[in-house]
N, C-alpha and C positions, 0 to 999 in steps of 0.2 A: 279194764274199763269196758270193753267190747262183750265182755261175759256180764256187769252189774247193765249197762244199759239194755242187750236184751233181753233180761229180766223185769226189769224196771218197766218195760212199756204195756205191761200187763193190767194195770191200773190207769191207764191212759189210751188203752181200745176200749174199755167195757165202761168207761166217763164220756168217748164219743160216742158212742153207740146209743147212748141214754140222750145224751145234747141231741142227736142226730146234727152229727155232723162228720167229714170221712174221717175212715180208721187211721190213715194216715198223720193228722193232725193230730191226736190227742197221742200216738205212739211217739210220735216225734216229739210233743211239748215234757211227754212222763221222761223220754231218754235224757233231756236236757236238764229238765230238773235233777233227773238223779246223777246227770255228769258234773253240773255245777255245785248241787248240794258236796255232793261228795271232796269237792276241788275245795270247798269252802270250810268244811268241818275240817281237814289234811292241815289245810293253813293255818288256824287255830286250834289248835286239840295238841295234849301231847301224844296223841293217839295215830299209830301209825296207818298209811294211806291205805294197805291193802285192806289189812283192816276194818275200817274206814267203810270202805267198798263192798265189803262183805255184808255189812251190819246194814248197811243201804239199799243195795239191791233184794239182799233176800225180804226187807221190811216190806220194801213195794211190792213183789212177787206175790206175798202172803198177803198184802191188802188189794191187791188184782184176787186172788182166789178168795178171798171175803167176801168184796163187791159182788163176784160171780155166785156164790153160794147163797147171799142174799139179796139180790134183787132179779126180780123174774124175768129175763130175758130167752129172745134164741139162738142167744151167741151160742155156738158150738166151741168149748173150750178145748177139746180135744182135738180140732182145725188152730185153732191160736196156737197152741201147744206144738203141735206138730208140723201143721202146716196140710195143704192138697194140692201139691205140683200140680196134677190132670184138670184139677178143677179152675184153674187159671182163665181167666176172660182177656181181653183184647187190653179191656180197662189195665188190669194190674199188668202186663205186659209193655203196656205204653209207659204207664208209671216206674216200673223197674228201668225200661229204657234210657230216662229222662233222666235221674235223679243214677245212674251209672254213669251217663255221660258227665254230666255238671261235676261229678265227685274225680271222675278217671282226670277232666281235665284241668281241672284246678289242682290235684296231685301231681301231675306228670308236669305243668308248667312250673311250680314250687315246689319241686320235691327236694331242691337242694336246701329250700329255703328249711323245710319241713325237717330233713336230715340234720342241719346243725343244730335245731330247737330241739331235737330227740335227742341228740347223744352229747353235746355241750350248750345249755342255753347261756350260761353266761357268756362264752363267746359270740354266740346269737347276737345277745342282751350288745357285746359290746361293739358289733360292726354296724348295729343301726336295727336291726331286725325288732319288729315290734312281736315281743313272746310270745306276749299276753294273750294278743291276734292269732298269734300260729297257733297256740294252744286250743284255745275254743275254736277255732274254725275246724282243728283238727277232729275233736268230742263233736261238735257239729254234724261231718261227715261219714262218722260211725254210726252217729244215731239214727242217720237218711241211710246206709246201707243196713243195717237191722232192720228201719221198717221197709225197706225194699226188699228183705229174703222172708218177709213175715207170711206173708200169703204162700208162698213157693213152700219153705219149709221149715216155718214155724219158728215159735221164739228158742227152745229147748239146740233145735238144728240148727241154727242161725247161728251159735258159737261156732261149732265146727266147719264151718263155709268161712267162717271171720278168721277165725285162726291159724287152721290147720295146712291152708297153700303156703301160708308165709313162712311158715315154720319149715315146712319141706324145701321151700327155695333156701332158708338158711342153712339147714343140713347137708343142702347140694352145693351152693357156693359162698365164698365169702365178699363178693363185688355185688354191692347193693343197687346198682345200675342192671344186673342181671337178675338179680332177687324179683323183682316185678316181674316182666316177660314171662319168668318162669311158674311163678304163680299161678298166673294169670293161666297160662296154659294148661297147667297140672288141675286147675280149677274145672277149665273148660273140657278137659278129657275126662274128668271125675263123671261130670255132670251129663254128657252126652254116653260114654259109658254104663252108667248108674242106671240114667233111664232105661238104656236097654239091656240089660240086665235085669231089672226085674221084672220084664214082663214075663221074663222064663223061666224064672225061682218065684215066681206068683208074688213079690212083695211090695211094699210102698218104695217110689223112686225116691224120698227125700234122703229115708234110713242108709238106703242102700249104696248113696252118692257118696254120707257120711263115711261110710261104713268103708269103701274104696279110700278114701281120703285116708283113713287111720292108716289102712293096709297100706299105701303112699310112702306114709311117712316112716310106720315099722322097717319098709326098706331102704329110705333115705337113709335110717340111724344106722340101719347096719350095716351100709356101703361107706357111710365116713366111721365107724368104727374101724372097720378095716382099712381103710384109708390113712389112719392114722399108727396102725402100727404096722404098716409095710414102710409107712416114710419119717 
Protein backbone atom coordinates (compact mmCIF):
# COMPACT_ATOMS: atom_id res chain seq x y z
CA UNK A 1 0.00 0.00 0.00
CA UNK A 2 2.95 2.21 0.99
CA UNK A 3 4.41 1.62 -2.69
CA UNK A 4 0.61 2.27 -4.64
CA UNK A 5 0.18 5.56 -2.52
CA UNK A 6 3.51 6.98 -3.28
CA UNK A 7 2.72 6.63 -6.71
CA UNK A 8 -0.63 7.75 -6.64
CA UNK A 9 0.31 11.19 -5.27
CA UNK A 10 1.68 12.16 -8.53
CA UNK A 11 -1.69 13.45 -9.85
CA UNK A 12 -2.51 15.22 -6.78
CA UNK A 13 0.82 17.71 -6.69
CA UNK A 14 0.52 18.73 -10.30
CA UNK A 15 -3.78 19.42 -9.47
CA UNK A 16 -2.35 21.50 -6.53
CA UNK A 17 -0.01 23.19 -8.27
CA UNK A 18 -2.64 24.27 -10.88
CA UNK A 19 -5.41 25.22 -7.75
CA UNK A 20 -2.42 26.87 -6.28
CA UNK A 21 -2.67 25.57 -3.25
CA UNK A 22 0.31 23.61 -1.12
CA UNK A 23 1.81 20.55 -2.47
CA UNK A 24 1.15 18.89 0.55
CA UNK A 25 -2.72 18.77 0.26
CA UNK A 26 -3.34 17.59 -2.99
CA UNK A 27 -0.45 14.62 -2.27
CA UNK A 28 -2.26 13.80 0.64
CA UNK A 29 -5.93 13.95 -0.80
CA UNK A 30 -4.38 11.71 -4.29
CA UNK A 31 -2.67 9.00 -1.33
CA UNK A 32 -6.13 8.66 0.17
CA UNK A 33 -8.17 8.43 -2.63
CA UNK A 34 -6.00 5.71 -4.06
CA UNK A 35 -5.91 4.02 -0.40
CA UNK A 36 -9.63 4.00 0.00
CA UNK A 37 -10.43 3.44 -3.77
CA UNK A 38 -8.24 0.63 -3.57
CA UNK A 39 -9.77 -0.83 0.06
CA UNK A 40 -13.12 -0.30 -1.69
CA UNK A 41 -12.72 -2.27 -5.17
CA UNK A 42 -10.81 -5.44 -2.63
CA UNK A 43 -14.15 -5.41 -0.87
CA UNK A 44 -16.30 -5.79 -3.77
CA UNK A 45 -14.50 -7.38 -6.77
CA UNK A 46 -13.54 -10.88 -6.96
CA UNK A 47 -10.41 -9.54 -7.87
CA UNK A 48 -7.59 -9.86 -5.61
CA UNK A 49 -6.17 -6.94 -3.34
CA UNK A 50 -2.62 -6.80 -4.67
CA UNK A 51 -3.92 -6.77 -7.57
CA UNK A 52 -6.11 -4.33 -6.99
CA UNK A 53 -3.40 -2.11 -6.01
CA UNK A 54 -1.39 -2.65 -8.85
CA UNK A 55 -4.03 -1.61 -11.32
CA UNK A 56 -4.58 1.63 -9.06
CA UNK A 57 -1.70 3.15 -8.46
CA UNK A 58 0.12 2.66 -11.65
CA UNK A 59 -3.56 4.21 -13.29
CA UNK A 60 -2.76 7.40 -11.05
CA UNK A 61 1.09 7.55 -11.75
CA UNK A 62 0.29 7.51 -15.65
CA UNK A 63 -2.41 10.24 -15.26
CA UNK A 64 0.22 12.33 -12.85
CA UNK A 65 2.59 11.97 -16.00
CA UNK A 66 -0.42 12.84 -18.50
CA UNK A 67 -1.32 15.83 -16.55
CA UNK A 68 2.53 16.69 -16.54
CA UNK A 69 3.00 16.18 -20.29
CA UNK A 70 0.05 18.13 -20.99
CA UNK A 71 -0.48 21.09 -19.17
CA UNK A 72 2.29 23.87 -19.26
CA UNK A 73 3.80 24.10 -15.91
CA UNK A 74 7.31 24.58 -13.95
CA UNK A 75 6.98 21.80 -12.02
CA UNK A 76 10.23 20.05 -12.40
CA UNK A 77 9.06 16.28 -12.54
CA UNK A 78 12.35 15.16 -12.18
CA UNK A 79 12.48 16.85 -8.42
CA UNK A 80 8.87 15.06 -7.74
CA UNK A 81 10.38 11.88 -9.03
CA UNK A 82 13.39 11.99 -7.16
CA UNK A 83 13.36 14.36 -4.84
CA UNK A 84 16.47 17.39 -3.79
CA UNK A 85 17.54 16.70 -0.13
CA UNK A 86 20.18 20.07 -0.43
CA UNK A 87 17.47 21.89 -1.79
CA UNK A 88 15.31 21.67 1.43
CA UNK A 89 13.96 25.06 3.06
CA UNK A 90 13.13 25.72 6.68
CA UNK A 91 9.43 25.31 5.37
CA UNK A 92 9.67 21.63 4.37
CA UNK A 93 11.95 20.79 7.44
CA UNK A 94 9.18 22.23 9.84
CA UNK A 95 6.58 20.34 7.87
CA UNK A 96 8.59 16.85 7.94
CA UNK A 97 9.05 17.58 11.63
CA UNK A 98 5.38 18.00 12.39
CA UNK A 99 3.66 15.48 10.53
CA UNK A 100 6.75 12.77 12.09
CA UNK A 101 5.99 13.71 15.42
CA UNK A 102 1.95 13.36 15.10
CA UNK A 103 2.58 9.93 13.09
CA UNK A 104 5.79 8.59 15.64
CA UNK A 105 3.25 9.45 18.43
CA UNK A 106 0.08 8.24 17.77
CA UNK A 107 1.97 4.80 16.62
CA UNK A 108 3.97 4.37 19.66
CA UNK A 109 0.85 5.24 22.05
CA UNK A 110 -1.45 2.50 19.83
CA UNK A 111 0.92 0.40 18.52
CA UNK A 112 -0.51 -2.47 20.49
CA UNK A 113 -3.60 -1.41 19.37
CA UNK A 114 -2.36 -1.22 15.68
CA UNK A 115 -0.40 -4.92 16.19
CA UNK A 116 -3.53 -6.90 16.85
CA UNK A 117 -5.61 -5.17 13.81
CA UNK A 118 -2.29 -6.32 11.67
CA UNK A 119 -2.01 -9.74 12.40
CA UNK A 120 -5.60 -10.89 13.84
CA UNK A 121 -8.48 -8.22 13.37
CA UNK A 122 -11.09 -10.36 14.11
CA UNK A 123 -9.73 -10.72 17.37
CA UNK A 124 -9.27 -6.95 17.27
CA UNK A 125 -13.01 -6.88 15.86
CA UNK A 126 -13.86 -9.04 19.09
CA UNK A 127 -12.24 -7.19 22.22
CA UNK A 128 -13.99 -3.91 21.32
CA UNK A 129 -11.32 -2.37 18.90
CA UNK A 130 -12.91 -0.45 16.31
CA UNK A 131 -10.90 -1.87 12.90
CA UNK A 132 -12.47 0.09 10.75
CA UNK A 133 -10.64 3.15 12.65
CA UNK A 134 -7.20 1.37 13.02
CA UNK A 135 -7.36 0.61 9.54
CA UNK A 136 -7.77 4.10 7.73
CA UNK A 137 -6.01 5.85 10.38
CA UNK A 138 -3.23 3.53 9.63
CA UNK A 139 -3.50 4.31 5.19
CA UNK A 140 -3.80 7.78 6.75
CA UNK A 141 -0.38 7.88 8.30
CA UNK A 142 1.51 6.38 5.37
CA UNK A 143 -0.04 8.87 3.03
CA UNK A 144 1.47 11.87 5.64
CA UNK A 145 4.90 10.07 5.71
CA UNK A 146 5.05 9.70 1.68
CA UNK A 147 4.12 13.22 1.38
CA UNK A 148 6.68 14.09 4.26
CA UNK A 149 9.77 12.15 2.21
CA UNK A 150 8.46 13.77 -1.15
CA UNK A 151 10.45 16.94 -1.17
CA UNK A 152 13.79 15.13 0.60
CA UNK A 153 13.57 12.18 -1.88
CA UNK A 154 10.98 11.94 -3.99
CA UNK A 155 8.01 9.79 -4.91
CA UNK A 156 10.20 6.84 -6.72
CA UNK A 157 12.73 6.91 -3.23
CA UNK A 158 10.09 7.18 -0.87
CA UNK A 159 9.30 3.27 -1.13
CA UNK A 160 12.74 2.53 -0.05
CA UNK A 161 12.71 4.83 3.12
CA UNK A 162 9.08 3.29 3.73
CA UNK A 163 10.03 -0.19 3.56
CA UNK A 164 13.25 -1.07 3.61
CA UNK A 165 14.23 -0.16 7.76
CA UNK A 166 11.40 -2.45 8.57
CA UNK A 167 12.27 -5.11 6.71
CA UNK A 168 15.96 -5.03 8.12
CA UNK A 169 14.46 -4.73 11.76
CA UNK A 170 12.46 -8.15 10.77
CA UNK A 171 15.51 -9.83 9.37
CA UNK A 172 17.42 -8.79 12.78
CA UNK A 173 14.71 -9.69 15.30
CA UNK A 174 11.69 -11.37 15.71
CA UNK A 175 10.23 -9.08 19.06
CA UNK A 176 8.18 -6.42 17.37
CA UNK A 177 8.76 -4.00 20.43
CA UNK A 178 12.37 -4.05 19.22
CA UNK A 179 11.44 -3.89 15.42
CA UNK A 180 10.83 -0.05 15.81
CA UNK A 181 13.95 1.28 17.76
CA UNK A 182 15.80 -0.63 15.26
CA UNK A 183 14.37 0.79 12.35
CA UNK A 184 14.35 3.83 13.28
CA UNK A 185 17.96 3.82 13.88
CA UNK A 186 19.16 1.79 10.77
CA UNK A 187 17.05 4.70 9.10
CA UNK A 188 18.93 7.44 10.89
CA UNK A 189 22.33 5.98 10.15
CA UNK A 190 21.35 5.23 6.51
CA UNK A 191 20.61 8.94 6.19
CA UNK A 192 23.38 10.76 8.04
CA UNK A 193 25.76 8.28 6.39
CA UNK A 194 24.36 8.59 2.86
CA UNK A 195 24.63 12.27 3.00
CA UNK A 196 28.02 12.06 3.64
CA UNK A 197 29.03 9.74 1.41
CA UNK A 198 28.13 11.29 -1.40
CA UNK A 199 29.67 14.35 -1.23
CA UNK A 200 32.89 12.06 -1.90
CA UNK A 201 31.56 9.80 -4.70
CA UNK A 202 30.17 13.17 -6.13
CA UNK A 203 26.41 11.65 -6.11
CA UNK A 204 22.88 12.57 -5.17
CA UNK A 205 22.22 11.92 -1.14
CA UNK A 206 18.66 10.52 -1.70
CA UNK A 207 20.07 7.63 -4.20
CA UNK A 208 22.91 6.99 -2.20
CA UNK A 209 20.89 6.62 1.38
CA UNK A 210 18.58 4.07 -0.74
CA UNK A 211 21.32 2.59 -1.90
CA UNK A 212 23.07 1.91 1.89
CA UNK A 213 19.58 0.72 2.90
CA UNK A 214 19.64 -2.12 0.23
CA UNK A 215 23.26 -2.85 1.10
CA UNK A 216 21.56 -3.11 5.00
CA UNK A 217 19.35 -5.29 4.27
CA UNK A 218 21.62 -7.78 1.68
CA UNK A 219 23.49 -8.22 5.20
CA UNK A 220 20.68 -8.58 7.52
CA UNK A 221 19.43 -11.71 5.04
CA UNK A 222 22.71 -13.09 5.06
CA UNK A 223 23.35 -13.01 8.92
CA UNK A 224 19.91 -14.67 9.64
CA UNK A 225 20.64 -16.97 6.87
CA UNK A 226 23.31 -18.18 8.77
CA UNK A 227 21.78 -17.76 11.72
CA UNK A 228 19.59 -20.37 10.90
CA UNK A 229 21.60 -23.13 9.84
CA UNK A 230 24.13 -22.88 12.83
CA UNK A 231 20.80 -23.42 15.07
Amino acid sequence: MGDAISHAVLPGIIISYLMNIPMVIGAFCAGMVCAIGSGFLSENSRVKRDTIIGIVFSGMFAFGIVLHSKITTDVDLHHILFGNMLGLNSADLWQAGIIACLVSTVIIAKRSDFLLQAFDPIQAQAVGLNVTLLHYSLLCFISLTVVMTLSAVGIILSIGLLISPGAIAYLITKRFELMLPIAVTVTLFSCLFGVYLSFYIDSAPAPTIILILTILFILAFIKSILFHKTH
